[in-house]
C-alpha positions as CSV (number, residue, x, y, z in Angstrom):
1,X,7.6,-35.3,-16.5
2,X,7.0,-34.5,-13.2
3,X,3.7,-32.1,-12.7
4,X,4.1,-29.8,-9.9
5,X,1.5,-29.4,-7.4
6,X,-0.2,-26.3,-5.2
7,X,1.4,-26.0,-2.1
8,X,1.0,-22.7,-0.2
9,X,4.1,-24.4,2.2
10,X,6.4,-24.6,-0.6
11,X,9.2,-21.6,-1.4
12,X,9.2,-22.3,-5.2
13,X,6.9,-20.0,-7.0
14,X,5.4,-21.9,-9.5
15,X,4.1,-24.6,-6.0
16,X,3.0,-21.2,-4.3
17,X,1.0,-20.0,-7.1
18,X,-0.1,-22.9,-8.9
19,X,-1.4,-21.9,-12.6
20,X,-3.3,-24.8,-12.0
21,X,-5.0,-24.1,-9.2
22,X,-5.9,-20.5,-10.1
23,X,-7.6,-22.3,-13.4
24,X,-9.6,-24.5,-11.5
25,X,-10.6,-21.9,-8.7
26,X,-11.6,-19.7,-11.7
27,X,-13.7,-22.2,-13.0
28,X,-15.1,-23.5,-9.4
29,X,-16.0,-19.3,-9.2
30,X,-17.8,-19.5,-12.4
31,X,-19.8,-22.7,-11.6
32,X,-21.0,-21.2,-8.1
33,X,-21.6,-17.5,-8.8
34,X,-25.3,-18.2,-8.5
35,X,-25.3,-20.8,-5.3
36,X,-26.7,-18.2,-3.5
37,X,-26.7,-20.8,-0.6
38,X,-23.2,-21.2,-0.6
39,X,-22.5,-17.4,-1.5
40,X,-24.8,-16.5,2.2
41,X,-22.0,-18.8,3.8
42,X,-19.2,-17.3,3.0
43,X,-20.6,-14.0,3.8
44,X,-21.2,-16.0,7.5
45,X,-18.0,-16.6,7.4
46,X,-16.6,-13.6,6.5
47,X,-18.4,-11.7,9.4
48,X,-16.1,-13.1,12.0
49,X,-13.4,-11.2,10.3
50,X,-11.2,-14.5,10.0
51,X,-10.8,-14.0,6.0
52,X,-11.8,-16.1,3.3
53,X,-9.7,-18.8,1.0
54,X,-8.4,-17.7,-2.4
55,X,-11.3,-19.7,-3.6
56,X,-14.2,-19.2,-1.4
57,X,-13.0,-15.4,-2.6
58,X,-12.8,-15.8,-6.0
59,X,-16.9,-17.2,-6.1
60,X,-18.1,-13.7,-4.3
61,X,-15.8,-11.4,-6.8
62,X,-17.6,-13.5,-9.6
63,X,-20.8,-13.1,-8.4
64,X,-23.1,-10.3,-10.2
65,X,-26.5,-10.6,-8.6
66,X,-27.1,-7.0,-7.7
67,X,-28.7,-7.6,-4.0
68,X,-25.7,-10.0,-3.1
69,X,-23.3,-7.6,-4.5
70,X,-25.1,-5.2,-1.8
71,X,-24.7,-7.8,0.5
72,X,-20.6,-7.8,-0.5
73,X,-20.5,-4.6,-0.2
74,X,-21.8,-3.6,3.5
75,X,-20.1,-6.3,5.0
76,X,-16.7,-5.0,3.5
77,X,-18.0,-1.7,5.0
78,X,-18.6,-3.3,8.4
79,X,-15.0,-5.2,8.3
80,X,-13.2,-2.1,7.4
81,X,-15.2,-0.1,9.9
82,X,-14.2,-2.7,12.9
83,X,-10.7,-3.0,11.9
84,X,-9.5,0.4,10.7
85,X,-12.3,3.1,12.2
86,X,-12.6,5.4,10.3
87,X,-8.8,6.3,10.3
88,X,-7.0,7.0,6.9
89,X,-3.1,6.6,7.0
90,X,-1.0,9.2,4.8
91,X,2.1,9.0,3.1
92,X,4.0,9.9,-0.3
93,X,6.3,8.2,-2.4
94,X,10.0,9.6,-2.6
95,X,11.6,8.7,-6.1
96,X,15.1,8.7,-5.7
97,X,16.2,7.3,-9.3
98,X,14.6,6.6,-12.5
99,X,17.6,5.0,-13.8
100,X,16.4,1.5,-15.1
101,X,18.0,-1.5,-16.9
102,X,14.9,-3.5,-17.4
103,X,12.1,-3.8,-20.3
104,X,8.8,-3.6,-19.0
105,X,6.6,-2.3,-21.2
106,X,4.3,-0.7,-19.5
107,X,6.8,1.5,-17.5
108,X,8.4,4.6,-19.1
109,X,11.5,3.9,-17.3
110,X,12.1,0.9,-19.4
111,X,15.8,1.0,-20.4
112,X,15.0,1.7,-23.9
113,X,13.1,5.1,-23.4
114,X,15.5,7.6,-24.6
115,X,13.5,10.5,-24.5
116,X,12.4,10.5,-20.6
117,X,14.7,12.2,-18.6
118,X,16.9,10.2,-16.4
119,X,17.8,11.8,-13.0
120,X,19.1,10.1,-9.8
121,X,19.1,12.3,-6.3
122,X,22.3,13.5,-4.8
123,X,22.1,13.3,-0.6
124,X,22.1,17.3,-0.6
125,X,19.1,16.8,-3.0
126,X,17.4,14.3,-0.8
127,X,17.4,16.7,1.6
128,X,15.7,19.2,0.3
129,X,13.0,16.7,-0.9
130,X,12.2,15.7,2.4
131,X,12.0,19.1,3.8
132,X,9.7,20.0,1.4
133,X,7.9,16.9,2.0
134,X,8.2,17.7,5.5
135,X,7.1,20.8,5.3
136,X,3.6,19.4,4.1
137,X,3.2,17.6,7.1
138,X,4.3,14.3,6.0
139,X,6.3,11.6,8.6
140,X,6.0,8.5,6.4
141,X,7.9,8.0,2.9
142,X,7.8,4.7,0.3
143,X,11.1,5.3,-1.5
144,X,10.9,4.1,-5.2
145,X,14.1,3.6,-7.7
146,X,14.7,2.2,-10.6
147,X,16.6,-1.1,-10.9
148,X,20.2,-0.4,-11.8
149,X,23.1,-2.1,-10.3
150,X,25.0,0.9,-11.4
151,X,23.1,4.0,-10.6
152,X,21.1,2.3,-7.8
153,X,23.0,0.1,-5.7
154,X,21.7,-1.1,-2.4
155,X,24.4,1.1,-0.7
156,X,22.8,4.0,-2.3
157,X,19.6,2.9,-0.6
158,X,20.9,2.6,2.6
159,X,22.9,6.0,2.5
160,X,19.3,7.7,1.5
161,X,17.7,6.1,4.2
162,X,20.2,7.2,6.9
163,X,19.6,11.0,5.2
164,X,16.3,11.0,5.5
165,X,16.1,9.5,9.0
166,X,18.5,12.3,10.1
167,X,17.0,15.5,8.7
168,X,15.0,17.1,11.5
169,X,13.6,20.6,10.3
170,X,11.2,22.8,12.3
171,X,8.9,20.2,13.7
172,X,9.1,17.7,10.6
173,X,10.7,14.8,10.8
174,X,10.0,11.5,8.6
175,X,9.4,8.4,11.0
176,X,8.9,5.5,9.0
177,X,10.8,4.9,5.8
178,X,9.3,2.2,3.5
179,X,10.9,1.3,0.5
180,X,9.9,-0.5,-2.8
181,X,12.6,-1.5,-4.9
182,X,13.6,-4.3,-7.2
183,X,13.8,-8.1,-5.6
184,X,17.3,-8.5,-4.5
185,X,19.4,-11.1,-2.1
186,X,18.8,-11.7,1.6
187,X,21.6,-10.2,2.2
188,X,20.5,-6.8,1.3
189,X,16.8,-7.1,2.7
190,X,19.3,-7.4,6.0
191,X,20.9,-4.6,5.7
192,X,17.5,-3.0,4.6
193,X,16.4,-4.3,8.3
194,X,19.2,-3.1,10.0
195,X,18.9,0.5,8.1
196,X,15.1,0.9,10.2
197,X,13.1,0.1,7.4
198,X,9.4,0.1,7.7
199,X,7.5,-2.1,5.0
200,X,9.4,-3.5,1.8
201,X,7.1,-3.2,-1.1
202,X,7.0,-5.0,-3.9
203,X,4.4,-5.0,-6.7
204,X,4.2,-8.7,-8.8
205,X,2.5,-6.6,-11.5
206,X,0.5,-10.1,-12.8
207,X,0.9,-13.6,-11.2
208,X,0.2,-15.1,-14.5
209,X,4.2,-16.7,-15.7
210,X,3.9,-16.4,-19.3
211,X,1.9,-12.6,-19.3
212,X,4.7,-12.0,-16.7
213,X,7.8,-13.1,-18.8
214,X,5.7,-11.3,-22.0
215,X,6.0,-8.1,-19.8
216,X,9.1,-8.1,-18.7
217,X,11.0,-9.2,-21.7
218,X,14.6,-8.0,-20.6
219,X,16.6,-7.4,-17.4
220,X,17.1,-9.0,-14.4
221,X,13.1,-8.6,-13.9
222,X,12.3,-10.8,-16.6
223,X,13.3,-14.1,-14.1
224,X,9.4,-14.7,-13.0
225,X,10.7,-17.2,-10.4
226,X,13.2,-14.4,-8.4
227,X,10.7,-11.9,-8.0
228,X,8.1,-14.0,-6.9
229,X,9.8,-15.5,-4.3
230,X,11.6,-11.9,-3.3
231,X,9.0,-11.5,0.3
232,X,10.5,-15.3,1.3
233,X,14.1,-13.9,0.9
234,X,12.8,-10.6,2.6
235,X,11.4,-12.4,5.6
236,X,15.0,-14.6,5.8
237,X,16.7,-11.5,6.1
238,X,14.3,-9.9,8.8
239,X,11.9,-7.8,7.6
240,X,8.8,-8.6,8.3
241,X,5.8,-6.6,7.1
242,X,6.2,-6.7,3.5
243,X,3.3,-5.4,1.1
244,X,2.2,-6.9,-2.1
245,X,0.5,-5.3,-5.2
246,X,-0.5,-6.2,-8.4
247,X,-0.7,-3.5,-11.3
248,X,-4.5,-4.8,-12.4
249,X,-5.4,-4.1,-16.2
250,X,-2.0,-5.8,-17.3
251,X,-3.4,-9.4,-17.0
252,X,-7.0,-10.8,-16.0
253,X,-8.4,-9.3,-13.3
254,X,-9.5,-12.6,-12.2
255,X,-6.5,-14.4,-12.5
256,X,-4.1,-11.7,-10.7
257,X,-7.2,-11.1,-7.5
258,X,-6.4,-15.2,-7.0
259,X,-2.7,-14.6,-7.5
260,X,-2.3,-12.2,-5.0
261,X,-4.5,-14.1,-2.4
262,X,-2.5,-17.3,-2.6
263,X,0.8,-15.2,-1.9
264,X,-1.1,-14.0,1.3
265,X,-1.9,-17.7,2.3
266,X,2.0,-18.5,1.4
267,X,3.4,-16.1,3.7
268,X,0.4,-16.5,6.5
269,X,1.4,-20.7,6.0
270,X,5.3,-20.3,6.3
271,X,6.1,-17.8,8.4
272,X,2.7,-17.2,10.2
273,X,2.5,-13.3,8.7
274,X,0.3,-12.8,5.9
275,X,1.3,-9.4,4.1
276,X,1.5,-6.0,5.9
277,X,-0.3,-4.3,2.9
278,X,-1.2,-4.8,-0.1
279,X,-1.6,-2.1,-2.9
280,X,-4.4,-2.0,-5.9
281,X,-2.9,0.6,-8.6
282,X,-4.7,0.1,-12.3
283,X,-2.8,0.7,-15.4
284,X,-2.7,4.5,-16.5
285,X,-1.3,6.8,-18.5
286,X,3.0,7.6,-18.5
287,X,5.0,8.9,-20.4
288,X,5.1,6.7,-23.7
289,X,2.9,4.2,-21.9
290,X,-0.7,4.1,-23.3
291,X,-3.2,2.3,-21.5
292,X,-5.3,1.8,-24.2
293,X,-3.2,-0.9,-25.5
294,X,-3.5,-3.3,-22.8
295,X,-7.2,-5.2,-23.7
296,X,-7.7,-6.2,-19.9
297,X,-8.2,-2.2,-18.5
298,X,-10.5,-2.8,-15.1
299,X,-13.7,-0.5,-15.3
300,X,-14.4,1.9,-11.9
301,X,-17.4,-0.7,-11.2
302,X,-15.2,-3.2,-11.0
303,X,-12.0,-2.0,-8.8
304,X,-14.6,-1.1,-6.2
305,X,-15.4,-5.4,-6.6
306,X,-11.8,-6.0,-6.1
307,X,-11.1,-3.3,-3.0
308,X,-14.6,-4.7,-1.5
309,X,-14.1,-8.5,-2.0
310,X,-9.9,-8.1,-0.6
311,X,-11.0,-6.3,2.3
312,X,-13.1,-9.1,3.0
313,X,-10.4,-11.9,2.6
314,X,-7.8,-10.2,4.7
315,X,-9.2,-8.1,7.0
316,X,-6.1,-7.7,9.1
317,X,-4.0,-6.3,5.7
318,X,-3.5,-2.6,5.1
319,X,-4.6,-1.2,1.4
320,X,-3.0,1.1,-0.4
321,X,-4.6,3.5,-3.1
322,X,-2.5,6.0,-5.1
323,X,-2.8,9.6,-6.9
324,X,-3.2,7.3,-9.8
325,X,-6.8,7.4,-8.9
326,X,-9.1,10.3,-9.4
327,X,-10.5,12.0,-5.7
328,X,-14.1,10.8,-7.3
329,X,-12.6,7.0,-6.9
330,X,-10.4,7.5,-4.4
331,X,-13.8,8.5,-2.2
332,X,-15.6,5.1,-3.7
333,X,-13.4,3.0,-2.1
334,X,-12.2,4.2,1.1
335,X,-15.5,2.9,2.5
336,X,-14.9,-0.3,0.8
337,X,-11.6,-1.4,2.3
338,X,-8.9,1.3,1.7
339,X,-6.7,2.3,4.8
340,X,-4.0,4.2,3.3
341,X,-3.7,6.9,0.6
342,X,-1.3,9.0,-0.7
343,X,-1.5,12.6,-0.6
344,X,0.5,15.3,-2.4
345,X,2.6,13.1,-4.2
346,X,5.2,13.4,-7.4
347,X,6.0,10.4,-9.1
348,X,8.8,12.6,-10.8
349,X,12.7,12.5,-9.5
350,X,12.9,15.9,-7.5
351,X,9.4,17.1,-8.0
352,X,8.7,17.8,-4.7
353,X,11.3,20.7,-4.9
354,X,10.4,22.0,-8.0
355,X,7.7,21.3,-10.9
356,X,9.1,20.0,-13.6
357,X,9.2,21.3,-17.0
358,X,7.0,19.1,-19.4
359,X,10.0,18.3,-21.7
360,X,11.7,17.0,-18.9
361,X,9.4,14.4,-17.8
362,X,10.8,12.1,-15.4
363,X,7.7,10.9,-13.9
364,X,6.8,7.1,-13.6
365,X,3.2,7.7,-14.4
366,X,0.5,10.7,-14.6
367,X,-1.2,11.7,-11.1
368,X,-5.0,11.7,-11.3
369,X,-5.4,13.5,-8.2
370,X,-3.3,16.5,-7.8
371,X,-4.4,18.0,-4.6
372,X,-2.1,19.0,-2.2
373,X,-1.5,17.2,1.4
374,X,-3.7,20.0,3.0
375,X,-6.4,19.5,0.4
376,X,-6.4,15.9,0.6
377,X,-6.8,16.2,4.9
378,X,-9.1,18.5,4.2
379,X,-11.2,16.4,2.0
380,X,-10.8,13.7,4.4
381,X,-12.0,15.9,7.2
382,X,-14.9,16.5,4.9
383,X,-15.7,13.1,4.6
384,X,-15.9,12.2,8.4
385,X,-12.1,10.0,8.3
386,X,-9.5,10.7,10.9
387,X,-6.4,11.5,8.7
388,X,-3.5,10.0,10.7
389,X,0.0,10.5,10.7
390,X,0.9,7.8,12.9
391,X,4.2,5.7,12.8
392,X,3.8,4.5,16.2
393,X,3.7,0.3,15.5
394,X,6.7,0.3,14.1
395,X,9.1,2.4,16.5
396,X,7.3,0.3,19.7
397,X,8.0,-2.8,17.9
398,X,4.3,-4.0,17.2
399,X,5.7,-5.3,13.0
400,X,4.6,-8.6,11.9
401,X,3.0,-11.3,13.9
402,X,2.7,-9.1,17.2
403,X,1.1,-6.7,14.9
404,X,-1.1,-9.2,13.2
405,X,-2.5,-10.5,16.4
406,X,-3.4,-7.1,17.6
407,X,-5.4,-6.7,14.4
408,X,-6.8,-9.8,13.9
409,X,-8.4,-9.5,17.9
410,X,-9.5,-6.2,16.8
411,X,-7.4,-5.2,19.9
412,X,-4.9,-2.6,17.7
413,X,-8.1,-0.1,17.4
414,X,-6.7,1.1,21.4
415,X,-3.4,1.5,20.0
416,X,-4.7,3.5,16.7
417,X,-7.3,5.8,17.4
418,X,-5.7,7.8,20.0
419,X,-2.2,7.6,17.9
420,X,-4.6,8.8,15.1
421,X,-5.8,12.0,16.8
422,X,-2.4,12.9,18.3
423,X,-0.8,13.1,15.1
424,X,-3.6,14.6,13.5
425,X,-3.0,17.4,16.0
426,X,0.1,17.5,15.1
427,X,-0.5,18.4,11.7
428,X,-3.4,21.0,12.4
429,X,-0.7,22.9,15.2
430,X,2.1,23.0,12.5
431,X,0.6,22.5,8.9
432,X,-2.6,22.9,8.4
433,X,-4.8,25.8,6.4
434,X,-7.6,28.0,8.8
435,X,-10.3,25.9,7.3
436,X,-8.8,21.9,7.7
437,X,-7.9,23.0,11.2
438,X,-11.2,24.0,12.1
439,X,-12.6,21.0,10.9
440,X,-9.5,18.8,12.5
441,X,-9.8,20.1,16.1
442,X,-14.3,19.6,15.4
443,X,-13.7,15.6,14.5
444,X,-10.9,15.8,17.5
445,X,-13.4,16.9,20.2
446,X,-16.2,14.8,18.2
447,X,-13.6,11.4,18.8
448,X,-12.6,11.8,22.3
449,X,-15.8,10.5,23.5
450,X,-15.7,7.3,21.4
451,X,-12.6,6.1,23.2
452,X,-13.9,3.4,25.2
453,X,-11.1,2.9,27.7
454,X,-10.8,5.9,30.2
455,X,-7.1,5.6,31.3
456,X,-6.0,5.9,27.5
457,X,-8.9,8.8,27.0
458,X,-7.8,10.7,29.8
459,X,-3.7,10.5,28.4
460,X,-4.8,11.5,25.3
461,X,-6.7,14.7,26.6
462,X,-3.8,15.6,28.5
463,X,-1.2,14.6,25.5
464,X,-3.5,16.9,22.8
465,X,-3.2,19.6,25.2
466,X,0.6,19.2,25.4
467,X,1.2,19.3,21.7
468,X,-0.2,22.8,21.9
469,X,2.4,23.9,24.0
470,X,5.0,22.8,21.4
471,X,5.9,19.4,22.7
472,X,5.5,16.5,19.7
473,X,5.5,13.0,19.3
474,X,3.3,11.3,21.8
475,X,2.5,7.8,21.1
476,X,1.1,4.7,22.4
């Protein structure tokens, strides 16, 4: 029988992400978690802000010594600080559907849930979403449905799209649409490219085939192989900042962290791109979803591991972290590696409109933090981050490897910071409470000073002092 072999080159998922090589990188993890020689290495290594292997990885997430684990920890701090600054993206998830013909079991909108209601978004409806959304403050949406050929086709998709991209209210507008919905053809990630998409998203949930089949025991999601390869097909049809995620409590935590690296070496190997993002939600509470029946929960202590020890291995990727998280985690691991958070969101079909009613639950899971987007900036504020706005990369054409090479040189920093404070301003002119403005236009005037090059400091001076005039969207 022939034995298929690891081969980060290969388009067939099961050559990509070897169970075979995870096993034995597990083990090699295990065996070295202690070779404190070896462990000081790496750490070397990972100074220079070139990433580490899946493997050379997977020996500093095993290791427990507490002065290394200090160790891990400021150098994830230092890579985050030289990458990202301390800028915070925002955005919030638009569910458009929760119509669903697959089984996953630990998703409420599993076809056989017949007490959660099912709702799908008219375009007048979408509307009014986004200008409450808007209204907030936000410009940059992750548009979630269901998979349903029926309810949710991709035509739906790209007529939702072309809404939101055309409502203008007051000074809102959403810039950047990203969209997370099932695997599906290259044809359709084209016409997603051609519709102005941002990032296509796309959780794996677990990397592990059989745990993966065992989840997904019906619908078109159960075919492991598909999904798997869906950011190879995404990258055929054009889009190229994709973001990966895995949902960590549904498998080991150990296997999945592996998983997901060896899917960033994939892409970086074939098309010279590693992933644009890549998101860390934890199993939680939803609907009739209890957490407490999956064995492999992740504790606080060691999701800060797995945010520290990714931001390490690919310090030119984005991280996402959700509502799903409480604000006390949410603050843990900013430091540690996250870049972007949610703020304000609903994970309910139309909840941005109006709360729902308890017994008409259409939510995908329960939020943990329920602040608003003003609370969140506030908090931010608070905390010393520059909450920014800023869809700027992608309307100027900076997306996959021109983008990657500006981060990896450390060079996108000039492009960010001053993006960061103009939208920032943006939001204290048109959104913001008394108090978060205060504090925005203090960490404005505290910033200026830091940007090093004085052409792009002196257009930003002039460009804050425009947007208080009324005029909007200044970008570099």
């Amino acid at each position: 029988m022939f034995q298929k072999v690891y081969n980060p080159k290969s388009k067939i998922a099961e050559e990509f992400i070897d169970d075979t090589e995870i096993q034995e990188t597990l083990a090699y993890a295990e065996a070295h978690k202690n070779d404190f020689p070896l462990i000081d290495s790496l750490l070397e290594k990972a100074a220079t802000c070139k990433g580490l292997s899946h493997r050379e990885a997977a020996v500093l997430l095993e290791c427990d010594d507490p002065a290394y684990w200090e160790k891990i920890k400021a150098l994830a701090i230092q890579i985050k600080q030289r990458n990202y600054g301390n800028r915070i993206v925002m955005f919030a998830p638009l569910y458009l559907s929760n119509y669903c013909v697959n089984g996953c079991t630990y998703c409420p909108y599993h076809l056989k849930n017949k007490h959660i209601a099912r709702k799908k978004l008219s375009q007048e409806e979408i509307v009014r979403e986004v200008i409450a959304l808007q209204d907030m403050g936000h410009k940059r949406l992750a548009l979630e449905t269901g998979e349903d050929p029926v309810h949710n086709p991709i035509e739906y998709v790209l007529e939702s799209i072309k809404t939101i991209y055309g409502i203008h209210h007051k000074n809102g507008a959403i810039r950047r649409v990203n969209v997370n919905i099932a695997a599906t053809t290259v044809e359709n990630y084209r016409k997603l490219h051609e519709a102005g998409i941002g990032t296509y998203i796309l959780f794996q949930e677990t990397y592990h085939k059989k745990a993966y089949e065992q989840l997904h025991p019906t619908g078109p999601k159960h075919d492991y192989a598909y999904h798997t390869e869906a950011m190879d097909r995404a990258m055929e049809g054009g889009i190229d900042d994709v973001g990966c995620g895995v949902l960590f409590g549904l498998n080991l935590y150990k296997y999945d962290f592996v998983g997901i690296l060896m899917h960033a070496e994939h892409l970086e190997a074939v098309y010279g791109v590693g992933p644009h993002t890549i998101s860390v939600p934890r199993i939680c509470p939803a609907d009739d979803i209890d957490p407490g029946e999956y064995s492999n929960a992740v504790p606080d202590s060691v999701f800060e591991r797995i945010v520290a020890v990714l931001r390490i291995a690919v310090p030119y990727t984005g991280m996402i972290i959700s509502t799903r998280e409480s604000p006390k985690v949410r603050e843990q691991v900013l430091q540690l590696g996250i870049s972007q958070i949610s703020g304000g969101s609903r994970t309910s079909v139309g909840g941005y409109v109006e709360e729902e009613k308890e017994e008409e639950n259409s939510a995908q899971f329960d939020i943990s933090d329920r602040r608003s987007l003003d609370e969140v900036v506030n908090w931010l504020l608070t905390l010393g981050y520059i909450p920014s706005f800023c869809t700027a990369c992608y309307r100027e054409g900076r997306t996959g490897d021109r983008f990657m090479r500006l981060v990896k040189t450390g060079q996108i920093a000039n492009c960010c910071q001053p993006n960061a404070l103009m939208t920032l301003k943006e939001y204290l002119e048109d959104y913001a409470s008394p108090d978060t403005r205060a504090k925005g236009e203090k960490l404005i005037q505290e910033t200026i000073p830091l940007i090093p090059n004085e052409k792009v400091r002196s257009i930003v001076v002039a460009n804050l002092g425009e947007l208080t005039t009324g005029k909007r969207d200044f970008r570099f």
